[in-house]
Jmol script that loads the backbone (N, CA, C; Angstrom):
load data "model"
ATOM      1  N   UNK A   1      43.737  65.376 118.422  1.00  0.00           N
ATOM      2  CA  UNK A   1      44.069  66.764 118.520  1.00  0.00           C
ATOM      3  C   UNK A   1      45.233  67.127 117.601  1.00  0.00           C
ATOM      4  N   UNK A   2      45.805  68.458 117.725  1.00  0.00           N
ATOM      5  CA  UNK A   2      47.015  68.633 116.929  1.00  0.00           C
ATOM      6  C   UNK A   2      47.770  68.388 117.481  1.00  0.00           C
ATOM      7  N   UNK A   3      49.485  68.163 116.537  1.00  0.00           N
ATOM      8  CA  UNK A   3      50.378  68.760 116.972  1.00  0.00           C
ATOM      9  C   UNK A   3      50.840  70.179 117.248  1.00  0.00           C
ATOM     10  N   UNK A   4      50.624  71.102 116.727  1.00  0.00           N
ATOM     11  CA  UNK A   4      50.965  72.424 116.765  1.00  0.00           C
ATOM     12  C   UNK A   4      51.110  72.174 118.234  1.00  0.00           C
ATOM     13  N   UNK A   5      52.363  73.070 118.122  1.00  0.00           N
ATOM     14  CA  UNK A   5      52.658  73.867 119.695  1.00  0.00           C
ATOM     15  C   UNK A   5      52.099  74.735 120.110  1.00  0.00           C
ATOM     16  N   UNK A   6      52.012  75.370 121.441  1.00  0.00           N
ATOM     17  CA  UNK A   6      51.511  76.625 121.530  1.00  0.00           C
ATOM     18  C   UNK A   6      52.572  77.612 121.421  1.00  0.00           C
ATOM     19  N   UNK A   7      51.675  78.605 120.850  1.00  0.00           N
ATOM     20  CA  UNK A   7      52.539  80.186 120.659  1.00  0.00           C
ATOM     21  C   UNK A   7      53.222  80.404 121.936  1.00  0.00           C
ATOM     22  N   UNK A   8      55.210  80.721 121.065  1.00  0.00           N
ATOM     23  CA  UNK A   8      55.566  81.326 122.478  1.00  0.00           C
ATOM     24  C   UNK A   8      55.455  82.620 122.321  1.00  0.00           C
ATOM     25  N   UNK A   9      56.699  83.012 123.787  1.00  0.00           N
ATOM     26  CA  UNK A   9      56.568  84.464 124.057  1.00  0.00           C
ATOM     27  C   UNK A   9      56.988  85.180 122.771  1.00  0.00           C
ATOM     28  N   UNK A  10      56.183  86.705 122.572  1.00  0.00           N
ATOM     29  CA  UNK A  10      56.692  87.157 121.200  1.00  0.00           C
ATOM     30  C   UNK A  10      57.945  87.877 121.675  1.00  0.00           C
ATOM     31  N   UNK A  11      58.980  87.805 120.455  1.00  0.00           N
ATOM     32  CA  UNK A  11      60.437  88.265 120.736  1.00  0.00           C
ATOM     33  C   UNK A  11      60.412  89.275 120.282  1.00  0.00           C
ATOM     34  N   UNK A  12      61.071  90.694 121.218  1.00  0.00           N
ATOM     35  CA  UNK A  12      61.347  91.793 120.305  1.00  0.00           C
ATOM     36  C   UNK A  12      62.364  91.904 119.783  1.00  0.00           C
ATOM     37  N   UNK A  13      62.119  92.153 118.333  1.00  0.00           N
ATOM     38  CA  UNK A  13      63.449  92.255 117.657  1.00  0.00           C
ATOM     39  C   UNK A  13      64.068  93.612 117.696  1.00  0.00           C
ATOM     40  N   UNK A  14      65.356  93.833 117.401  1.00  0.00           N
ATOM     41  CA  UNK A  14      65.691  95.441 117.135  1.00  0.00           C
ATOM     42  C   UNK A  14      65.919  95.309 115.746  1.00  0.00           C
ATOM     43  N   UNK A  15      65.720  96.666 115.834  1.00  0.00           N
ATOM     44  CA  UNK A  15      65.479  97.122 114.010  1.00  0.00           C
ATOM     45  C   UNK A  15      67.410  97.128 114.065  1.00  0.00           C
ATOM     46  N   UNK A  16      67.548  97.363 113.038  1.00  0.00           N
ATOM     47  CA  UNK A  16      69.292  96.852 112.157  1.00  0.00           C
ATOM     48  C   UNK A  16      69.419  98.581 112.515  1.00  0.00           C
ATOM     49  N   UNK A  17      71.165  98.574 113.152  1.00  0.00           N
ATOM     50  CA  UNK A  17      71.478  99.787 113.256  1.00  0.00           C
ATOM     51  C   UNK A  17      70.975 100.711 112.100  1.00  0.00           C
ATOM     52  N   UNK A  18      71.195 101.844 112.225  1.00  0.00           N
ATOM     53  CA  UNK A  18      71.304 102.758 111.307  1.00  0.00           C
ATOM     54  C   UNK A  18      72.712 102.855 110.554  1.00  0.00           C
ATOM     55  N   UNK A  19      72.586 102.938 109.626  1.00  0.00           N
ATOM     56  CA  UNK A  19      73.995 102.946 108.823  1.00  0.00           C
ATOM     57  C   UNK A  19      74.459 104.348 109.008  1.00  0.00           C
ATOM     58  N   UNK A  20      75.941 104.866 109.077  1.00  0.00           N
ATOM     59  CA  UNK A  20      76.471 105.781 109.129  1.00  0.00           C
ATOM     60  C   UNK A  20      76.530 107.029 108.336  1.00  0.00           C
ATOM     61  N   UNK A  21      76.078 108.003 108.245  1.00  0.00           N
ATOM     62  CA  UNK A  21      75.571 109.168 106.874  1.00  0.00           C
ATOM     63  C   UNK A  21      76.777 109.151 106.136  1.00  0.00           C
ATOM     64  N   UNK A  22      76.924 109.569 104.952  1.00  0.00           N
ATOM     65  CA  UNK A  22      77.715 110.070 104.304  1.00  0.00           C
ATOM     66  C   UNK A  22      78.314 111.290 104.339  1.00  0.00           C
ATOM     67  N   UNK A  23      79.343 111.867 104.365  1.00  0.00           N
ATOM     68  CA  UNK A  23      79.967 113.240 104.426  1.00  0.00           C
ATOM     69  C   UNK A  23      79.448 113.814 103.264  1.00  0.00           C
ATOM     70  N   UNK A  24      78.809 115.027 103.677  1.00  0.00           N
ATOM     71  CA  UNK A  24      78.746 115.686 102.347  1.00  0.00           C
ATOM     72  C   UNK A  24      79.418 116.384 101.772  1.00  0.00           C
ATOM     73  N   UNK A  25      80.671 116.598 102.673  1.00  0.00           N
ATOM     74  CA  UNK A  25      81.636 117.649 101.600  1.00  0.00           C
ATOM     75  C   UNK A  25      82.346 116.022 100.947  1.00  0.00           C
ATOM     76  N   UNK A  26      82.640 115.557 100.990  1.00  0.00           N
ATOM     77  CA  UNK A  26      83.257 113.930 100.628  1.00  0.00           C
ATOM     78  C   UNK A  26      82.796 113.834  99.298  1.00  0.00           C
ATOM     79  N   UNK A  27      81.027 113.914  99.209  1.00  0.00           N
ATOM     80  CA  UNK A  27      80.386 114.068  97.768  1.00  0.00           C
ATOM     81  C   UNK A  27      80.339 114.632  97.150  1.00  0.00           C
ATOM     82  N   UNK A  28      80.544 116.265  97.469  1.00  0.00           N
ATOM     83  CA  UNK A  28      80.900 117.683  96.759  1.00  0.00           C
ATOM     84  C   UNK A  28      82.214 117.720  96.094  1.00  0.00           C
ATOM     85  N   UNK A  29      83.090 117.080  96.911  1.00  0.00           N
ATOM     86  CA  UNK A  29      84.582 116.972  96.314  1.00  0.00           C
ATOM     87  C   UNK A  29      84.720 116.100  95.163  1.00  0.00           C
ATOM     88  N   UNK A  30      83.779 114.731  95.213  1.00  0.00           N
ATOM     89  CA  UNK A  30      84.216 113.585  94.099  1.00  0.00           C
ATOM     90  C   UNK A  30      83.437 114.444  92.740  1.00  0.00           C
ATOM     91  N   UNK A  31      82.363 114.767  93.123  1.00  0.00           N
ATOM     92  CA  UNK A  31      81.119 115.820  91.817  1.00  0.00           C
ATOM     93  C   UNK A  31      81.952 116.574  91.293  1.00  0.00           C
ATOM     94  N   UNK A  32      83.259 117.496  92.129  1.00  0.00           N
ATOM     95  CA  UNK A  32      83.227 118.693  91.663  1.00  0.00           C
ATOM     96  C   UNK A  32      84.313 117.959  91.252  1.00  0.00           C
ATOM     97  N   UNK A  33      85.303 117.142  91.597  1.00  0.00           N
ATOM     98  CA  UNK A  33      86.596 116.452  90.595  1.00  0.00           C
ATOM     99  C   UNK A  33      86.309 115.827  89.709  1.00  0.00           C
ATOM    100  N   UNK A  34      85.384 115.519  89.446  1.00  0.00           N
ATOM    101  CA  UNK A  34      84.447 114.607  87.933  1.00  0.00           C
ATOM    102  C   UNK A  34      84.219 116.320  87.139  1.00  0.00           C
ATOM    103  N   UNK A  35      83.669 117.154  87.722  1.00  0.00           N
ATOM    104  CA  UNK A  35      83.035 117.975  87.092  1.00  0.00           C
ATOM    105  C   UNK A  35      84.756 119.197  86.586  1.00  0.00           C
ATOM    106  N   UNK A  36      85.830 118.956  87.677  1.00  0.00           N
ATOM    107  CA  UNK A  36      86.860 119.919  87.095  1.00  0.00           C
ATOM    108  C   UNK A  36      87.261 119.236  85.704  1.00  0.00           C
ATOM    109  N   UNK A  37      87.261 118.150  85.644  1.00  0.00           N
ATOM    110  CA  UNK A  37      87.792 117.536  84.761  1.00  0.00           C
ATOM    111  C   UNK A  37      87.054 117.554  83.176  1.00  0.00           C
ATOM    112  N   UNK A  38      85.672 117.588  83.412  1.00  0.00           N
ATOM    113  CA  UNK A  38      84.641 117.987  82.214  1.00  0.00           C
ATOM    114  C   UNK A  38      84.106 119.065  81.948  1.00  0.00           C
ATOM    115  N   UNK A  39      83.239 119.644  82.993  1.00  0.00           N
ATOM    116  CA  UNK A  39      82.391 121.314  82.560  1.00  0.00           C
ATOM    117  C   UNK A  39      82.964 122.000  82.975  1.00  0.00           C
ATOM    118  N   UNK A  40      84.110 121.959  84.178  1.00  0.00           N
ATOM    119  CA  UNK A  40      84.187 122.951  84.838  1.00  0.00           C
ATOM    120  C   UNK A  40      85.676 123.292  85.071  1.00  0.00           C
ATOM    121  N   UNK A  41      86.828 122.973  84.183  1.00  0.00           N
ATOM    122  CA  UNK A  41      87.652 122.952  84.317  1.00  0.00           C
ATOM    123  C   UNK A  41      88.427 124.016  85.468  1.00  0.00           C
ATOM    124  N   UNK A  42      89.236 123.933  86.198  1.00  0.00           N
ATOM    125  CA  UNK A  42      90.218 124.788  86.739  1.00  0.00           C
ATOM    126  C   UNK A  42      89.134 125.222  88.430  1.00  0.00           C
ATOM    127  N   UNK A  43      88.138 125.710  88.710  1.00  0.00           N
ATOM    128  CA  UNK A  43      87.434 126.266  89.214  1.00  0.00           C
ATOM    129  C   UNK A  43      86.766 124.562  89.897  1.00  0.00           C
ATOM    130  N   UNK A  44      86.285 124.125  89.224  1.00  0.00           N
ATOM    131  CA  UNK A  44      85.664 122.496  89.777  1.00  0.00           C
ATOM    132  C   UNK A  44      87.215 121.854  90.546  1.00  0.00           C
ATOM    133  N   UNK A  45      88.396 121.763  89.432  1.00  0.00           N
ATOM    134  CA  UNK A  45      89.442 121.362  90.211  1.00  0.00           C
ATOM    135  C   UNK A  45      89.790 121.826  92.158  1.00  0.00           C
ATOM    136  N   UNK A  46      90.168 123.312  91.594  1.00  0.00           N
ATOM    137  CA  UNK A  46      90.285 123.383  93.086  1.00  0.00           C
ATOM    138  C   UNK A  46      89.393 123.408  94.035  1.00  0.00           C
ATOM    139  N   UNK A  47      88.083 123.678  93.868  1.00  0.00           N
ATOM    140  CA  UNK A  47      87.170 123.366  94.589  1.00  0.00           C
ATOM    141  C   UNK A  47      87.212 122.156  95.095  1.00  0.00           C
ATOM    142  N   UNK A  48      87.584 120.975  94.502  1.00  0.00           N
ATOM    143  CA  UNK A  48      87.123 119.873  94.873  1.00  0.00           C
ATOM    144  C   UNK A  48      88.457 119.288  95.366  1.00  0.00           C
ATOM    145  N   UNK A  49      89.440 119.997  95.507  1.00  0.00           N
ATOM    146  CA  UNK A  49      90.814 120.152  96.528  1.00  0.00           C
ATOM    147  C   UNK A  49      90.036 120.175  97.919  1.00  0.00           C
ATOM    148  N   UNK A  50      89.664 121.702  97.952  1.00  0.00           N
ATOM    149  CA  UNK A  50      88.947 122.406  99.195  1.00  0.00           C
ATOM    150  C   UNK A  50      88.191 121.384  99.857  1.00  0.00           C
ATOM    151  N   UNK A  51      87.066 121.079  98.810  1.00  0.00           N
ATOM    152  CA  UNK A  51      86.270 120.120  99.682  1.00  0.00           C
ATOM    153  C   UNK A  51      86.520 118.600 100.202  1.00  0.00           C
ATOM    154  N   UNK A  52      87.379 118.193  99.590  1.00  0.00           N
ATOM    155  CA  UNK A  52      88.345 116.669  99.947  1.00  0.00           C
ATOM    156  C   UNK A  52      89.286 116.934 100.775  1.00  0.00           C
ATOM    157  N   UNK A  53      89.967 117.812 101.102  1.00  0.00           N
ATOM    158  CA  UNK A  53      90.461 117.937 102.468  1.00  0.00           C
ATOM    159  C   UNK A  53      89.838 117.768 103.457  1.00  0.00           C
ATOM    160  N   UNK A  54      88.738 118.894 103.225  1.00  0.00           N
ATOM    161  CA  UNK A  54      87.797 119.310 104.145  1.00  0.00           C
ATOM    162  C   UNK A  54      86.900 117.684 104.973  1.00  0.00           C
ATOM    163  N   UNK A  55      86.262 117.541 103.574  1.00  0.00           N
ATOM    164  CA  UNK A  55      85.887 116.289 104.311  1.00  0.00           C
ATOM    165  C   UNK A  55      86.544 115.350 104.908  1.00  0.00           C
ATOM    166  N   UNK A  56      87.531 114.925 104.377  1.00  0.00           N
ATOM    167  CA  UNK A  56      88.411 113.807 104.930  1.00  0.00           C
ATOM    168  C   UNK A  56      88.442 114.020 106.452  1.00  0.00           C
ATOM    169  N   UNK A  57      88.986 115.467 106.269  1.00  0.00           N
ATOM    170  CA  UNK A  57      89.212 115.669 107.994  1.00  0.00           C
ATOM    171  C   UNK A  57      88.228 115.442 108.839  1.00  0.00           C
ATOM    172  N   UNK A  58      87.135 116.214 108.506  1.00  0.00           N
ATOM    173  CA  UNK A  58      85.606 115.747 109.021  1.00  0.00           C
ATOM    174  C   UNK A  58      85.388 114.395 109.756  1.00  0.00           C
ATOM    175  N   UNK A  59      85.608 113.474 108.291  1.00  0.00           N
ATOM    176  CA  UNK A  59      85.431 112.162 108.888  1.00  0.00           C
ATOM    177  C   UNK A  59      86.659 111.538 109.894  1.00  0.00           C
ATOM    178  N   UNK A  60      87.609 111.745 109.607  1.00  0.00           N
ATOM    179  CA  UNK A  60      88.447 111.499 110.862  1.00  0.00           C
ATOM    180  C   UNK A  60      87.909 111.931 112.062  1.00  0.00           C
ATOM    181  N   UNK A  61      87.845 113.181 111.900  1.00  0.00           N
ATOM    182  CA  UNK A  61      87.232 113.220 113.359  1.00  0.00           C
ATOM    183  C   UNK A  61      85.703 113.074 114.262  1.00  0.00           C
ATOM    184  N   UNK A  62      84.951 112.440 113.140  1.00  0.00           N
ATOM    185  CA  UNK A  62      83.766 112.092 113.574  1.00  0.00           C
ATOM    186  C   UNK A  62      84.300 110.766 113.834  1.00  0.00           C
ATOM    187  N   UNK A  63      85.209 110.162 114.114  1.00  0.00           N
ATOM    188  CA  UNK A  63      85.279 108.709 114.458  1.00  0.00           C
ATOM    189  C   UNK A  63      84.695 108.011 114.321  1.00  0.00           C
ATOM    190  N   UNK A  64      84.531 107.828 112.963  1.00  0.00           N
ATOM    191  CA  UNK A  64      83.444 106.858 112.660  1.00  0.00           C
ATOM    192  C   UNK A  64      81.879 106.743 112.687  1.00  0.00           C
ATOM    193  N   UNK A  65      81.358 108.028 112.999  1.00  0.00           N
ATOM    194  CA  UNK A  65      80.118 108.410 112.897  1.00  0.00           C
ATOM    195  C   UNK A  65      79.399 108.669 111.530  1.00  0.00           C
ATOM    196  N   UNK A  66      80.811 109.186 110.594  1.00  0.00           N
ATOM    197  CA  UNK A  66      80.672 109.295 109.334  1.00  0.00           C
ATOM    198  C   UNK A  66      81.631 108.968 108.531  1.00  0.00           C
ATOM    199  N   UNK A  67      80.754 108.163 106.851  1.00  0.00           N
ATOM    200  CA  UNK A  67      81.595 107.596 105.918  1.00  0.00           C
ATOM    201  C   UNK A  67      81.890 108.334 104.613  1.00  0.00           C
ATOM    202  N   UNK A  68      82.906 107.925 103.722  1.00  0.00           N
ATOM    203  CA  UNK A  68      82.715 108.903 102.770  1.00  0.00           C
ATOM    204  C   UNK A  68      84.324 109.401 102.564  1.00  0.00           C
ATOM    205  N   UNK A  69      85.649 108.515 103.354  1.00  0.00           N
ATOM    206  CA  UNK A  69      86.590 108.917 103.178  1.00  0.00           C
ATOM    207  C   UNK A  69      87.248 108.422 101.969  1.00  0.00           C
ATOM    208  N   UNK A  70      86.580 107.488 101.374  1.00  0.00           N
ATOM    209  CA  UNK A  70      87.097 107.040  99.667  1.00  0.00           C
ATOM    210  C   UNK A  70      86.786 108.059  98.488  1.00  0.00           C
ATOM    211  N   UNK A  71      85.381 108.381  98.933  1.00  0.00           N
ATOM    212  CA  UNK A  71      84.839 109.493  97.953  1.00  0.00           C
ATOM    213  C   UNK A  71      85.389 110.973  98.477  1.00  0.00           C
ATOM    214  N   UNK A  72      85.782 111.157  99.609  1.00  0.00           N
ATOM    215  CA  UNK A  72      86.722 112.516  99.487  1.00  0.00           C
ATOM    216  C   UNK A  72      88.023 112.023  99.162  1.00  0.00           C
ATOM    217  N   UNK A  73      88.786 111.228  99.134  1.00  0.00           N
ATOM    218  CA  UNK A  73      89.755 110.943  98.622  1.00  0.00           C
ATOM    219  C   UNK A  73      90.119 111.524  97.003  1.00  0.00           C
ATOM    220  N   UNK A  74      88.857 110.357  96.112  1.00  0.00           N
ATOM    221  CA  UNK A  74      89.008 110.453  94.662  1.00  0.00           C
ATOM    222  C   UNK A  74      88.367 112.005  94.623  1.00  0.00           C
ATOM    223  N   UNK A  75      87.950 112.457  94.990  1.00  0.00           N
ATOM    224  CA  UNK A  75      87.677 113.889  94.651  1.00  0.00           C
ATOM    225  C   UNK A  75      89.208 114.667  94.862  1.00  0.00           C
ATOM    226  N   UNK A  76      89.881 114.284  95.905  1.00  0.00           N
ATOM    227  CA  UNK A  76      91.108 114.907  95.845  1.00  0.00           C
ATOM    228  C   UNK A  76      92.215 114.646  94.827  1.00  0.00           C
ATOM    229  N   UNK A  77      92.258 113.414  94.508  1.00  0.00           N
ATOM    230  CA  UNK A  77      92.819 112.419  93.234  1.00  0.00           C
ATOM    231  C   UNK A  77      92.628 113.781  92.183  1.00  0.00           C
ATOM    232  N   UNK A  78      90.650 113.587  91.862  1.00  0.00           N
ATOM    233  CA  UNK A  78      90.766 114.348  90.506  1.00  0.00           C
ATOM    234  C   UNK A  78      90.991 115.647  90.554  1.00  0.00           C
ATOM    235  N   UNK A  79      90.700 116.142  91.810  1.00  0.00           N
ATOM    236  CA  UNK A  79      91.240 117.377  91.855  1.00  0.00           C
ATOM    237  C   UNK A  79      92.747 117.949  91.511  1.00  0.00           C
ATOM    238  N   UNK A  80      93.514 117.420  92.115  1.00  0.00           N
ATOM    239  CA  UNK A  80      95.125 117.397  91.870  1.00  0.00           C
ATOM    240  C   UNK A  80      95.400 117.092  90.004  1.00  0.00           C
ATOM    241  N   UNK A  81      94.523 115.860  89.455  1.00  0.00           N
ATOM    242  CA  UNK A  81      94.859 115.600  87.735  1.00  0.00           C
ATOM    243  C   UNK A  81      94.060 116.791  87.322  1.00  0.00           C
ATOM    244  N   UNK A  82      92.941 117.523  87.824  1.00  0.00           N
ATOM    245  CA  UNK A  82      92.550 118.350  86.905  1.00  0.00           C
ATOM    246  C   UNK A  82      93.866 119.511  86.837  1.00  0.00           C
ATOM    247  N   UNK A  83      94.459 120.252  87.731  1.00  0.00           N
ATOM    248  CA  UNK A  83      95.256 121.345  88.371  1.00  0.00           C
ATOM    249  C   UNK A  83      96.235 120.866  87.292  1.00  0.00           C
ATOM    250  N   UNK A  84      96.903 119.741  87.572  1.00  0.00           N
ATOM    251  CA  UNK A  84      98.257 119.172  86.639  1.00  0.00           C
ATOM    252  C   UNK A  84      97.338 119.500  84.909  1.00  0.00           C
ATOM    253  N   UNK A  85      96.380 119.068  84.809  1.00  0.00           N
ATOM    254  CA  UNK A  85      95.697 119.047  83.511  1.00  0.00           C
ATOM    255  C   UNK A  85      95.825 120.520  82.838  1.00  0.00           C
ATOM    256  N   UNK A  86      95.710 121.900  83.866  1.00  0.00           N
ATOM    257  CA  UNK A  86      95.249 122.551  83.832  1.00  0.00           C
ATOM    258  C   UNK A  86      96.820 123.716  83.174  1.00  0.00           C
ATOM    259  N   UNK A  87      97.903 123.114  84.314  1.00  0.00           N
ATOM    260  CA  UNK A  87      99.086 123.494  84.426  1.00  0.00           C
ATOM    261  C   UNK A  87     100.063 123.134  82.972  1.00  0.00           C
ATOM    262  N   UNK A  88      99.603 122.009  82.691  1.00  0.00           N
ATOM    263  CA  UNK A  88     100.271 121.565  81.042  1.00  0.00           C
ATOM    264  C   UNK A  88      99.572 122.840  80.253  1.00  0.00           C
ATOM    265  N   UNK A  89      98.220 122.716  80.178  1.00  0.00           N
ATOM    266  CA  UNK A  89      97.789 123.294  78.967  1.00  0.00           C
ATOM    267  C   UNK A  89      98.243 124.909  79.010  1.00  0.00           C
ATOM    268  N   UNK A  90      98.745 125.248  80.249  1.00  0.00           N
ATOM    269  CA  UNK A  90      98.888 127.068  80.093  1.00  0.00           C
ATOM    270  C   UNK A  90     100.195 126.901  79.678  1.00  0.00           C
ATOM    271  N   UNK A  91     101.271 125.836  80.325  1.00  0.00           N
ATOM    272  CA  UNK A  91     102.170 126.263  79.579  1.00  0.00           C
ATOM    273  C   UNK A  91     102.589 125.957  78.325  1.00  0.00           C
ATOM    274  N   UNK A  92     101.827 124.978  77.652  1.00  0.00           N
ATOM    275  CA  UNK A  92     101.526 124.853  76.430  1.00  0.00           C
ATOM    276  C   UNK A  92     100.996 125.938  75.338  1.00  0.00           C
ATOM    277  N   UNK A  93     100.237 126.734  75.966  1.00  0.00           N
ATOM    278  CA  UNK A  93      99.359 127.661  75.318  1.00  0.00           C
ATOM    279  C   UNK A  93     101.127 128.635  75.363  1.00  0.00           C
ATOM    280  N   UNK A  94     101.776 129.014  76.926  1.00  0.00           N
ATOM    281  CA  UNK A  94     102.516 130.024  76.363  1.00  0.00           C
ATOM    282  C   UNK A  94     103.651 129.454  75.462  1.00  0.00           C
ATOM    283  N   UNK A  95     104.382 128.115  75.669  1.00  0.00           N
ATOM    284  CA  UNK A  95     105.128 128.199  74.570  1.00  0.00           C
ATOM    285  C   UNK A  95     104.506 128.424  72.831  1.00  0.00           C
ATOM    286  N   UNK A  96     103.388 127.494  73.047  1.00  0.00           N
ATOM    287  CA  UNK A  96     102.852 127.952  71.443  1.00  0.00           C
ATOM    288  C   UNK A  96     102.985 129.579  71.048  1.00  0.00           C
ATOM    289  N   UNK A  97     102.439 130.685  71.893  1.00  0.00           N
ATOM    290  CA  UNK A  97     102.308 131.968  71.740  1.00  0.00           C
ATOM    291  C   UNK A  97     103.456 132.385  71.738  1.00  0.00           C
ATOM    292  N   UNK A  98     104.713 132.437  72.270  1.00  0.00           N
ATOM    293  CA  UNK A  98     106.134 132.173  72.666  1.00  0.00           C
ATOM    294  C   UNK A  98     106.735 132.036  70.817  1.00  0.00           C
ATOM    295  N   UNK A  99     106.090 130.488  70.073  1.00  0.00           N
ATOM    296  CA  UNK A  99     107.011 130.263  68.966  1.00  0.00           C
ATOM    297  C   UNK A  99     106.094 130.691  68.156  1.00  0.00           C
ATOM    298  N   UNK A 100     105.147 131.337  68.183  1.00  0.00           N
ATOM    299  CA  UNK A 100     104.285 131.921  67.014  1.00  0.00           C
ATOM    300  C   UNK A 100     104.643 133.507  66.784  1.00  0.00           C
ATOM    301  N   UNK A 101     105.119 133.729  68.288  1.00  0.00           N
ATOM    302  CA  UNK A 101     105.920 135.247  68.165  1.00  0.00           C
ATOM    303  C   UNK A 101     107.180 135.318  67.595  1.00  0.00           C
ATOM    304  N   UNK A 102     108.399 134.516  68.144  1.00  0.00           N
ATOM    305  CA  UNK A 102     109.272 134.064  67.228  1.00  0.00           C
ATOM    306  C   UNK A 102     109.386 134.352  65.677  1.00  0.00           C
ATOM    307  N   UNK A 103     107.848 133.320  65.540  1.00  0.00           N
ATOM    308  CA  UNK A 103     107.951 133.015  63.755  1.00  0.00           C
ATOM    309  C   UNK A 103     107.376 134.399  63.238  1.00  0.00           C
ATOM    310  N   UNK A 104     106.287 134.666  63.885  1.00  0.00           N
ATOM    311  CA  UNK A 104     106.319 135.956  63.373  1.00  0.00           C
ATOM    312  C   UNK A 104     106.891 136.980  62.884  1.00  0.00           C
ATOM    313  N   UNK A 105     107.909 137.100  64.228  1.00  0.00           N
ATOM    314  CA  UNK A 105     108.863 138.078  63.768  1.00  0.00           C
ATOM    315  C   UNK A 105     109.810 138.148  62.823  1.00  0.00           C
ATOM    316  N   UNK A 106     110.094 136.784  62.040  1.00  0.00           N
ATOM    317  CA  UNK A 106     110.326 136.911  61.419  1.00  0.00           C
ATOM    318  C   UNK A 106     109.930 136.613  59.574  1.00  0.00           C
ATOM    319  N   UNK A 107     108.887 137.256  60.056  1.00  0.00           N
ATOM    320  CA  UNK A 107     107.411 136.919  58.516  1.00  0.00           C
ATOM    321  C   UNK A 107     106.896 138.115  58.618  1.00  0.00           C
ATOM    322  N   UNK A 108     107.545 138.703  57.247  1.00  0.00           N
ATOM    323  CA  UNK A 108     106.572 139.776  56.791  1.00  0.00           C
ATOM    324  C   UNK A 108     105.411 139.213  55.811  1.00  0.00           C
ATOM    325  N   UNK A 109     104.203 139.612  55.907  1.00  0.00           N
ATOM    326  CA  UNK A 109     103.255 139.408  54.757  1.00  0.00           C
ATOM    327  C   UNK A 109     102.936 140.822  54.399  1.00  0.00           C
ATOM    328  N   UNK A 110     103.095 141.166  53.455  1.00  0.00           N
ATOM    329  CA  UNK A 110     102.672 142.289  51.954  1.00  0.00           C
ATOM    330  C   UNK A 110     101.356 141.535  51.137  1.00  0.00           C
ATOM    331  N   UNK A 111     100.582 142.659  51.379  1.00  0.00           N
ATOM    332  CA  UNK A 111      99.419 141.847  50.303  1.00  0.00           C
ATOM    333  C   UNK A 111      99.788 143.521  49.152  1.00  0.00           C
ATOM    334  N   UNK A 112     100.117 142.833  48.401  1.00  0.00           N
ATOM    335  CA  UNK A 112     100.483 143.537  46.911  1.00  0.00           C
ATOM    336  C   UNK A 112     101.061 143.116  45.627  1.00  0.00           C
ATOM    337  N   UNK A 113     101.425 143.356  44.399  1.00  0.00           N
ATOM    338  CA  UNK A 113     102.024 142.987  43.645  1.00  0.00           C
ATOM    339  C   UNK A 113     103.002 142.033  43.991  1.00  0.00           C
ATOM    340  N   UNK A 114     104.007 142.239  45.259  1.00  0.00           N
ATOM    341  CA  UNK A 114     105.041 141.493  45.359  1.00  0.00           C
ATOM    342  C   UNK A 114     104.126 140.413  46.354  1.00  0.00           C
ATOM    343  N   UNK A 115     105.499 139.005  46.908  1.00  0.00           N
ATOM    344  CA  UNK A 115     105.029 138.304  47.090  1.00  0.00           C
ATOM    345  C   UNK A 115     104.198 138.189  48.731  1.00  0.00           C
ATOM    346  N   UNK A 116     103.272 137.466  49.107  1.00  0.00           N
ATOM    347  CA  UNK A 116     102.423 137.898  50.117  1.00  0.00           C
ATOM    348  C   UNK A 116     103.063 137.332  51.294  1.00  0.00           C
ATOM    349  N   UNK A 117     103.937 136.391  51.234  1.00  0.00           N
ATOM    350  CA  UNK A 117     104.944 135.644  52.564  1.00  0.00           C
ATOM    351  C   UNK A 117     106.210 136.196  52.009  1.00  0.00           C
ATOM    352  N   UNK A 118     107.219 136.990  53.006  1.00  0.00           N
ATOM    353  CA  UNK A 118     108.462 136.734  52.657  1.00  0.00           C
ATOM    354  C   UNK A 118     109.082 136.790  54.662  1.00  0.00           C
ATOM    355  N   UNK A 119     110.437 135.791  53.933  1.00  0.00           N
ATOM    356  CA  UNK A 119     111.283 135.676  55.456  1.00  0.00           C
ATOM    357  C   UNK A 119     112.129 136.322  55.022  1.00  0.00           C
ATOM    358  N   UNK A 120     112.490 136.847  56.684  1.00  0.00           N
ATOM    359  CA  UNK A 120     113.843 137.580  56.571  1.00  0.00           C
ATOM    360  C   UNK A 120     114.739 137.060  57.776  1.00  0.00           C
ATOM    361  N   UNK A 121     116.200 137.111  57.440  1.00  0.00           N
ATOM    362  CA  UNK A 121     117.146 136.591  58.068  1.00  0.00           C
ATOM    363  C   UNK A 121     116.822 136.723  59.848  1.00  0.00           C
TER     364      UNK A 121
END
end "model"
wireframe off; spacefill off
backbone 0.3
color backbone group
C-alpha cells in the first residue's frame, strides 16, 4: 500500500489584513508641493500648505486607521520652500525695479544729433 497519509482537516486561513488607506489630502499636498515648485508656482505652494496640515491632522486623528503622514509632511516641506522661493524672487524683482529706477533717473537718452546716453549728476 502507500505511505501517503490521509487528508487532514482543511484549515481556514484568514486573508492578510487590509492595509490602511492612504490620506488623500496627504497626496494632494505632496502633488501640489512638487507642482508649487514647477507649474504652479505660488498658488500650488500654498495650497499644498492647506492640504498638509489638513491631512496630517486627519491622520492623527484617525489613529491609525490612516497612513500618509510622511507624504503630508513633504508636501508641507515643499510647500513652505516654494513660499520662501516665492518671497526671494518678489523681493528681488522689487529691488531690481527699485535700482533700475534709480539709474534711470539719472539717464537721459536723446535720440538726435547729440549723444543718445548722457548722465547727469
Amino acid at each position: 500500500m502507500s505511505d501517503v497519509p490521509p487528508p487532514g482537516p482543511l484549515q481556514a486561513r484568514m486573508p492578510p489584513a487590509p492595509a490602511a488607506p492612504t490620506n488623500g489630502m496627504a497626496v494632494a499636498a505632496l502633488v501640489l508641493g512638487i507642482a508649487g515648485l514647477t507649474v504652479l508656482p505660488g498658488l500650488g505652494s500654498i495650497l499644498a500648505l492647506a492640504f498638509g496640515y489638513s491631512g496630517r491632522s486627519e491622520i492623527r486623528a484617525s489613529g491609525g486607521a490612516e497612513t500618509g503622514e510622511g507624504m503630508a509632511v513633504a508636501g508641507i516641506v515643499l510647500g513652505w520652500v516654494g513660499v520662501a522661493v516665492g518671497a526671494l524672487l518678489v523681493v528681488g524683482l522689487i529691488l531690481a525695479l527699485g535700482l533700475f529706477g534709480a539709474v534711470a533717473h539719472h539717464v537721459h537718452i536723446q535720440i538726435g544729433p547729440t549723444p543718445i546716453i548722457q548722465l547727469s549728476p
